[in-house]
C-alpha positions in Angstrom: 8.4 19.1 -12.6 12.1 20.2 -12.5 14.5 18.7 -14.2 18.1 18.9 -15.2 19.8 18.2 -18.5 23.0 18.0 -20.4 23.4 20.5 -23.7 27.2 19.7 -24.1 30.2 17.9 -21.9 30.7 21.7 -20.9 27.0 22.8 -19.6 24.1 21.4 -18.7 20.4 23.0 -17.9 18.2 23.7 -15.4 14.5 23.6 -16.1 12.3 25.4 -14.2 10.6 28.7 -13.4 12.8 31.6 -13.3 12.1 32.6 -10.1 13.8 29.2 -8.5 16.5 29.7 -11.1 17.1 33.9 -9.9 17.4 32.0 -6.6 20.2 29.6 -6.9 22.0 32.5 -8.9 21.6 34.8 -6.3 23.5 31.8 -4.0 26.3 31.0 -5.9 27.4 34.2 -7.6 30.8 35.6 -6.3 32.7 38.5 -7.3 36.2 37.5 -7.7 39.4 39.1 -6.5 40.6 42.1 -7.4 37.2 43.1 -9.3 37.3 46.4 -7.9 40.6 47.4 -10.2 38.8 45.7 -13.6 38.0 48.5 -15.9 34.4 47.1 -17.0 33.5 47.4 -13.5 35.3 50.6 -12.8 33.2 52.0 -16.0 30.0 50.7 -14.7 29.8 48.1 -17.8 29.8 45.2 -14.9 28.8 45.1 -11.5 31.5 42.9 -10.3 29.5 39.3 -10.0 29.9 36.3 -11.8 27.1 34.0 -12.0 27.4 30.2 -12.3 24.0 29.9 -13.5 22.5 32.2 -16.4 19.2 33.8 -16.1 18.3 30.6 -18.4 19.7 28.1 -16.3 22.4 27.2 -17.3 25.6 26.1 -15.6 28.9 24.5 -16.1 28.4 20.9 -15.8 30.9 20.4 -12.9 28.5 22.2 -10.3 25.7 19.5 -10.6 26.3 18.0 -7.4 26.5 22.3 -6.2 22.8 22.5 -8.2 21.3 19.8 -6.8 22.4 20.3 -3.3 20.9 24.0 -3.7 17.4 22.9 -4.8 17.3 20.4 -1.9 18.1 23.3 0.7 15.5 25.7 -1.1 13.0 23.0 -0.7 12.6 21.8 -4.3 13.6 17.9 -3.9 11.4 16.7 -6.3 14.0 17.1 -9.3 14.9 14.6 -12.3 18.1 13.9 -14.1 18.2 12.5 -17.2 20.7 10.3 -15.9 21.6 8.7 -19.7 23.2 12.5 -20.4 25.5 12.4 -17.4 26.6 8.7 -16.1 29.2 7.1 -17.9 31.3 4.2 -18.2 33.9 3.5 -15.9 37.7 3.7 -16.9 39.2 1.0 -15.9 42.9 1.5 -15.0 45.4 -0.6 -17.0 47.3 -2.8 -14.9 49.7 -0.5 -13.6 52.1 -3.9 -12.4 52.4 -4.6 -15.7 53.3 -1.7 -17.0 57.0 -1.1 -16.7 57.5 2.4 -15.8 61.2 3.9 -15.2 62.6 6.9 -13.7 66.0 8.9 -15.7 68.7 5.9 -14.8 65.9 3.5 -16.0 65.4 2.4 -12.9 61.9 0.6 -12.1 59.8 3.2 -10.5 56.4 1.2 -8.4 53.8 4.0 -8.3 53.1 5.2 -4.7 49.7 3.8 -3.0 48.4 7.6 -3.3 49.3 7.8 -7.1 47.1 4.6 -7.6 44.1 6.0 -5.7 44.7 9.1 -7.7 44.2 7.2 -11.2 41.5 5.3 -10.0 39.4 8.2 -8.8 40.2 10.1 -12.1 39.0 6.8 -13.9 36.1 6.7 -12.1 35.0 10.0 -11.5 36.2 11.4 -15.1 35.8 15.2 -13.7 37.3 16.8 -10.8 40.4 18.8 -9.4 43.0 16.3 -8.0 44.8 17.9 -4.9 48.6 16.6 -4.9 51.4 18.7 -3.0 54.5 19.2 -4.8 56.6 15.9 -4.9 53.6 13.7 -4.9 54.7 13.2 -8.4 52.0 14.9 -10.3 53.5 14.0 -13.9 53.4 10.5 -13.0 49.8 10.6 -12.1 48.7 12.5 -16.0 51.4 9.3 -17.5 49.2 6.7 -15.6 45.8 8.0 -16.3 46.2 9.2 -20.2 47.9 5.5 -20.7 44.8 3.9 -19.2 42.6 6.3 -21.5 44.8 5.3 -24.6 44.2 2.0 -24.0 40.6 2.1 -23.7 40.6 3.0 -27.3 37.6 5.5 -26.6 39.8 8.3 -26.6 41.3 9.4 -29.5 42.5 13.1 -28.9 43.9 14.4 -25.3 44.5 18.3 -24.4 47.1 18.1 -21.3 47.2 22.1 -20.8 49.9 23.8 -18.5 51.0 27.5 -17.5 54.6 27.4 -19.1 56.9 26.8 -21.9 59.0 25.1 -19.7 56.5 22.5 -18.4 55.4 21.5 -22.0 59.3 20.4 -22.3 59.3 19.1 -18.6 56.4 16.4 -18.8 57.1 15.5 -22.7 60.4 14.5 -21.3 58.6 13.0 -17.5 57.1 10.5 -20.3 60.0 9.7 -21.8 61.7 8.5 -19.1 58.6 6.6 -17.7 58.5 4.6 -21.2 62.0 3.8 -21.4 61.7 0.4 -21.2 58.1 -0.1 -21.9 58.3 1.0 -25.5 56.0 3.5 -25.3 58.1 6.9 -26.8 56.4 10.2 -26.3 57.2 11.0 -29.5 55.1 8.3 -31.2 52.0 9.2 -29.6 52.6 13.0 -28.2 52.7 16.6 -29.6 53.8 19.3 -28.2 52.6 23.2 -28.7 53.8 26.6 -27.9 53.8 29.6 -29.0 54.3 29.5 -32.9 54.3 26.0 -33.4 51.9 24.0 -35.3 48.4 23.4 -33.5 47.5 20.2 -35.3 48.6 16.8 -35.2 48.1 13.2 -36.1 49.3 12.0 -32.3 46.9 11.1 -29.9 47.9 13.6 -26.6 48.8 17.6 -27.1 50.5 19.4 -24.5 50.3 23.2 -25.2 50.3 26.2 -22.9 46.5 27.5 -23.0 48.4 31.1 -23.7 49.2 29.2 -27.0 45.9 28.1 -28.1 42.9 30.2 -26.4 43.2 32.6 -28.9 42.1 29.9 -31.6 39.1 31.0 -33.5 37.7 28.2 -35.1 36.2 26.5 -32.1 35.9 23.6 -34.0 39.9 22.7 -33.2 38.4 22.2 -29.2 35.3 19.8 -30.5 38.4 17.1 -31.5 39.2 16.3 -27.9 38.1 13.7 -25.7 39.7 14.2 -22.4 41.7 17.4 -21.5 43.3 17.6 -18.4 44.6 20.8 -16.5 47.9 20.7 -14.9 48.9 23.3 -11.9 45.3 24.3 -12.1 45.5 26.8 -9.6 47.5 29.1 -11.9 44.1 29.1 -14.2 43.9 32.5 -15.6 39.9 32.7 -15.2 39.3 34.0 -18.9 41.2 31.7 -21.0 41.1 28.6 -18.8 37.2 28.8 -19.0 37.1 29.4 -23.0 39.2 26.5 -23.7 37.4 24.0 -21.6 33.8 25.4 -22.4 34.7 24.9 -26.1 35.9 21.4 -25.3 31.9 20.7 -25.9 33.6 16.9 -26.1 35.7 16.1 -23.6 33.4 13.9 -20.9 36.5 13.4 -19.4 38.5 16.2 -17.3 40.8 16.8 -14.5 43.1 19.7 -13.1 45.5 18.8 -10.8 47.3 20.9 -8.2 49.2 21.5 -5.1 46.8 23.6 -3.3 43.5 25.7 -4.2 43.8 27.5 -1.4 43.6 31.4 -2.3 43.8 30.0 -6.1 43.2 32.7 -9.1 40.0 31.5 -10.0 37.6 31.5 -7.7 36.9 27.7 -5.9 33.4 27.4 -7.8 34.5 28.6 -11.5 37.2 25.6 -11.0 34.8 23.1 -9.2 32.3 24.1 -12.6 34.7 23.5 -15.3 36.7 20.7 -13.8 34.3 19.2 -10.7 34.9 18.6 -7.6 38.1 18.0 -6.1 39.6 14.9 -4.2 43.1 15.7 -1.9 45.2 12.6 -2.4 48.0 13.4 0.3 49.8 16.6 2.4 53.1 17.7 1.9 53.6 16.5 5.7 52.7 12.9 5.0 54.8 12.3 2.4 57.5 13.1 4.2 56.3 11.5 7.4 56.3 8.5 5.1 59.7 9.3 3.6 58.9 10.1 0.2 59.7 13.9 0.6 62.8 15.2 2.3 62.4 16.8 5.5 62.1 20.5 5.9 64.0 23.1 7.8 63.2 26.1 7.8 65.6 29.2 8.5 63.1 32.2 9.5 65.8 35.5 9.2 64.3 39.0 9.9 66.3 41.7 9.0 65.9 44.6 11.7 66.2 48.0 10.0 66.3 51.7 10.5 62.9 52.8 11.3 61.1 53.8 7.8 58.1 56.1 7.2 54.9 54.5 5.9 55.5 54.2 2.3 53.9 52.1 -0.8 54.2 48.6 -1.1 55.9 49.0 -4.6 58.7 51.7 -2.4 59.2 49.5 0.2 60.0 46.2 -2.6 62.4 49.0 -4.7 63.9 49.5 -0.7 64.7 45.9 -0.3 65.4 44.8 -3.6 68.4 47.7 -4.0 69.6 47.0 -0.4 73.6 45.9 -1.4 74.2 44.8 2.6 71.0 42.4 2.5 72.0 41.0 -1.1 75.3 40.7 0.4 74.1 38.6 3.1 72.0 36.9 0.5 75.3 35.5 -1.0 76.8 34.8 2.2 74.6 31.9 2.8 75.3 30.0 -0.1 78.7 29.7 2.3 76.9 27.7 4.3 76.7 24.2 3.0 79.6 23.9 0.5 79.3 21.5 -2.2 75.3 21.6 -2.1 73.0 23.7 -4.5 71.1 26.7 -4.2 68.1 28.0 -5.9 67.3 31.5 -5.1 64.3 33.1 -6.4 63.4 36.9 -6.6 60.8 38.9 -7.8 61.8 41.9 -10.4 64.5 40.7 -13.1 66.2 44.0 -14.0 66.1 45.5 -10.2 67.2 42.2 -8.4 67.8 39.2 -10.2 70.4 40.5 -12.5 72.4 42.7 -10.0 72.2 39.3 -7.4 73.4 37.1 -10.6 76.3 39.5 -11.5 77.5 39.9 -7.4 77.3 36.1 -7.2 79.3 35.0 -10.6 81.8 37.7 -9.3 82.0 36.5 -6.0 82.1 32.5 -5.9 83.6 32.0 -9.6 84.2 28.7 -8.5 80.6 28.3 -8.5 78.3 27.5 -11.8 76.0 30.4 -10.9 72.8 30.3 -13.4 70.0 33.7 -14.4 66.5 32.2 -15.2 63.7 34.6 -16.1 61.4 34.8 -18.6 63.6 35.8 -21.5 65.4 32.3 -20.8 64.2 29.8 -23.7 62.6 27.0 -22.4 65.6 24.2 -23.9 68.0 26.5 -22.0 66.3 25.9 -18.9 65.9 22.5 -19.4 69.2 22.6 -19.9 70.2 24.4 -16.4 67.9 21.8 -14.6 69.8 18.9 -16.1 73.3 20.5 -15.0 72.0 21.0 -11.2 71.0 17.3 -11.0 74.1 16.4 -12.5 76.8 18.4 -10.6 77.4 20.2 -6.7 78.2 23.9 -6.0 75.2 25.4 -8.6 73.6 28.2 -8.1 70.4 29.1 -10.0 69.0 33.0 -9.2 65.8 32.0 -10.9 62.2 34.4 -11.0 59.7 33.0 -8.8 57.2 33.3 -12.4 59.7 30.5 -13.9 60.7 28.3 -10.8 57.4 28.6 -8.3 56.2 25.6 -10.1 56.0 22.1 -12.1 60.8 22.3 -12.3 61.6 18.9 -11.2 65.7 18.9 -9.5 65.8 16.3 -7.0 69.6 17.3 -6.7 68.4 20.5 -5.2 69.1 21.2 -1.1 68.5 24.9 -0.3 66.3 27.6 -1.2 66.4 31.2 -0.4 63.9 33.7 -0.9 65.8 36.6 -1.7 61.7 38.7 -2.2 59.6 38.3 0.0 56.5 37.1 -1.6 52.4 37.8 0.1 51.6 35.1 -2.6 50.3 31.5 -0.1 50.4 29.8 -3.4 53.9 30.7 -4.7 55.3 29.6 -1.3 54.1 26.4 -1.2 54.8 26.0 -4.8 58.5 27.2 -4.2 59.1 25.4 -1.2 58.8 22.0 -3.0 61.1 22.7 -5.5 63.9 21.6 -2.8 61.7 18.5 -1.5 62.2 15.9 -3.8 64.5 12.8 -2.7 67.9 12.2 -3.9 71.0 10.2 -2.3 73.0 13.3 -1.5 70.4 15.2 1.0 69.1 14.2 4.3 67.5 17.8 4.9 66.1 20.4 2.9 66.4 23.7 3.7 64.5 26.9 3.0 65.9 30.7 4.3 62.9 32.8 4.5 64.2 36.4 4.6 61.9 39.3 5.7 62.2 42.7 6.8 61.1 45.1 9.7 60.8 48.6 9.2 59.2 49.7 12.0 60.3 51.1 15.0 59.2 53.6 18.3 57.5 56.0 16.1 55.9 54.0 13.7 53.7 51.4 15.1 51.8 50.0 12.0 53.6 47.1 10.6 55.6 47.3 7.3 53.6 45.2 4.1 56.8 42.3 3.7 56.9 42.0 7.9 53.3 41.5 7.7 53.3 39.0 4.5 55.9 37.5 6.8 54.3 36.6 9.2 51.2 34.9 7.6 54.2 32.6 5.8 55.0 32.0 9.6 51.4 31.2 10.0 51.3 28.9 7.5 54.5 27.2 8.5 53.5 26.4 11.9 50.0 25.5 10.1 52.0 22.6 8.5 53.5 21.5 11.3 57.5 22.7 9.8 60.0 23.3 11.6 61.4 26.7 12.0 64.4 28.4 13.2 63.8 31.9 14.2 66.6 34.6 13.8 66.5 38.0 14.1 70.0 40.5 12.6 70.2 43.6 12.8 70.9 45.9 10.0 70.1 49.0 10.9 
């Protein structure tokens, strides 16, 4: 007789013979991207698979529904669960009419019909990977659910892990504003951790980077946690997102939450094992069919160049990047819509963002022109957000590793992509920033610059033309509309 039980809230067991369980391993192993460039596979210390199921069976517990599946295709359907070990209680949501929740002017805010469904199936499902584009009001979603679990006076410690600094500031001050009338101050029931702050606290909810705690030793600190939640889950690094949440032996209840999984970092079934499986609430092109994003336009600019030999991709980026004429032209389009704001986002600080921040606070010094990147502390750049939603004729060059995700300006109308990026991720997640509604934009609008290097002699296509043209792809994927252009610089 098979059967399948649960060791912690992280694994659970398979028990049977090992030749049924070297058979589902065999299935579900993967080698994830990029394994060819890891040294313990380059020195022969790895073969480049990963395994959801050990050679003991077993497996994180958000694959049971993957595990059980498996055996009935293999033939082995006479299987038991000890179903005590994995169904819960249900979470009931708190009564979300009652709850006054308010947005930065204290305005009443009435959660969207898609936010609700998104509680209730977090409630009720208690693992999985909710799928919510950017603008769908993610922040809200964590508010809603952790109240509901605070209330239900079973939980008494909550891990809400994100990728940045800047998003442990961003959602501590999301619930801030959602409590303004309700009484309910984040700073009487949350703590927040980064990097050299204190790890401990008497509050109920932590929000901490995971770069700021994996490293903790005593694995004991996880055991304390009842519920963690994974924000912008598809940023995951694979190794420290999977040793927090397998120490979080605990927490029976977990969710990510993110725009897309499509082409994440972690591979789809390391996610769907530590998290379960995942539930897409809304698109992108819905909520702005509906009226809750602002619509899209898209300005599609190649830039036709002197033909160039085949070079590296890291040549051609130094090529572009150092090109004065196309980071003149770069500037130029911040001329377009006076009065509005720009965020432009590049890729290498020293080589680009600083050269475009000096041309542009030179040129337009009229204009509150901003630098974000990494060295930027995180209450400086809370700082820059707050002065773009509160003023016209900003300009923020940020990095696309601090503004690709989870920065909330709804006073935000045009985007440029001053590097081109090959990331499907990072463009979805930098589109939005310009998405959000607010009384001073009918249209958003995003100029996607690319390059083309090729030419009679050359016929192979140059890497960014070719990374452009997957963007386009994807564009016409989700139904946008584009405006082609073509210059030439040559």
């Amino acid at each position: 007789m098979l059967t399948i039980t649960s060791e912690n809230e992280s694994f659970a067991r398979l028990n049977a013979p090992r030749q049924i369980i070297n058979q589902i391993k065999e299935i579900l192993q993967f080698r994830p991207e990029g394994y060819l460039f890891m040294k313990s596979y380059q020195v022969g210390i790895w073969d480049g698979w990963i395994r959801p199921i050990d050679g003991h069976g077993v497996f994180h517990k958000g694959l049971l529904f993957k595990i059980c599946k498996t055996l009935e295709e293999l033939g082995y359907t006479d299987y038991t669960i000890n179903e005590k070990d994995f169904v819960q209680f249900y979470e009931p949501a708190i009564n979300i009419t009652n709850l006054e929740i308010t947005d930065a002017d204290g305005n009443i805010i009435r959660p969207h019909d898609y936010q609700e469904s998104a509680v209730n199936w977090a409630l009720e499902n208690k693992r999985g990977i909710v799928i919510a584009p950017t603008g769908a009001g993610k922040s809200l979603i964590i508010y809603l659910t952790i109240q509901s679990l605070l209330q239900s006076k079973r939980y008494k410690k909550i891990l809400v892990l994100v990728p940045t600094v800047s998003l442990t500031t961003q959602l501590f001050s999301d619930f801030d504003e959602y409590s303004h009338s309700n009484g309910l101050k984040a700073e009487n029931y949350v703590h927040k951790i980064s990097s050299g702050k204190d790890k401990q606290s008497h509050l109920p909810v932590y929000i901490s980077t995971w770069q700021s705690i994996y490293n903790i030793k005593d694995k004991s600190y996880f055991e304390q946690f009842d519920a963690v939640f994974v924000d912008e889950t598809h940023t995951a690094d694979s190794s420290s997102i999977t040793q927090i949440l397998n120490s979080c032996t605990n927490a029976r209840f977990r969710i990510g939450l993110t725009g897309t999984l499509k082409n994440c970092k972690t591979h789809i079934t390391a996610l769907t094992g530590l998290l379960g499986e995942s539930y897409q609430v809304t698109t992108t092109k819905e909520l702005m069919d509906r009226g809750i994003l602002t619509n899209l336009e898209i300005s599609a600019i190649l830039l036709k160049h002197a033909e160039l030999p085949k070079v590296e991709y890291k040549d051609e980026m130094d090529i572009i990047v150092a090109h004065s004429k196309r980071n003149k032209f770069i500037a130029s389009i911040t001329e377009l819509n006076t009065d509005e704001n720009y965020l432009i986002l590049y890729q290498y600080v020293q080589k680009h963002g600083k050269p475009l921040y000096e041309y542009l606070t030179k040129k337009y010094p009229n204009k509150q022109v901003l630098l974000v990147n990494g060295q930027i502390k995180a209450e400086v750049r809370e700082n820059i957000r707050k002065i773009t939603e509160q003023n016209n004729n900003v300009i923020i060059v940020a990095s696309y590793q601090t503004y690709q995700q989870g920065i909330n300006i709804k006073n935000l109308h045009n985007v440029i992509f001053a590097s081109p990026s090959k990331s499907m991720i990072r463009v979805f997640q930098s589109i939005g920033r310009a998405l959000r509604k607010h009384s001073s934009k009918k249209v958003a609008r995003l100029y996607d610059i690319a390059d083309d290097f090729t030419g009679d002699k050359r016929k192979t296509k140059n890497y960014t033309l070719s990374h452009f043209e997957e963007r386009i792809q994807m564009y016409m994927e989700q139904d946008f509309k584009i405006k082609y252009t073509e210059l030439d610089f040559k």
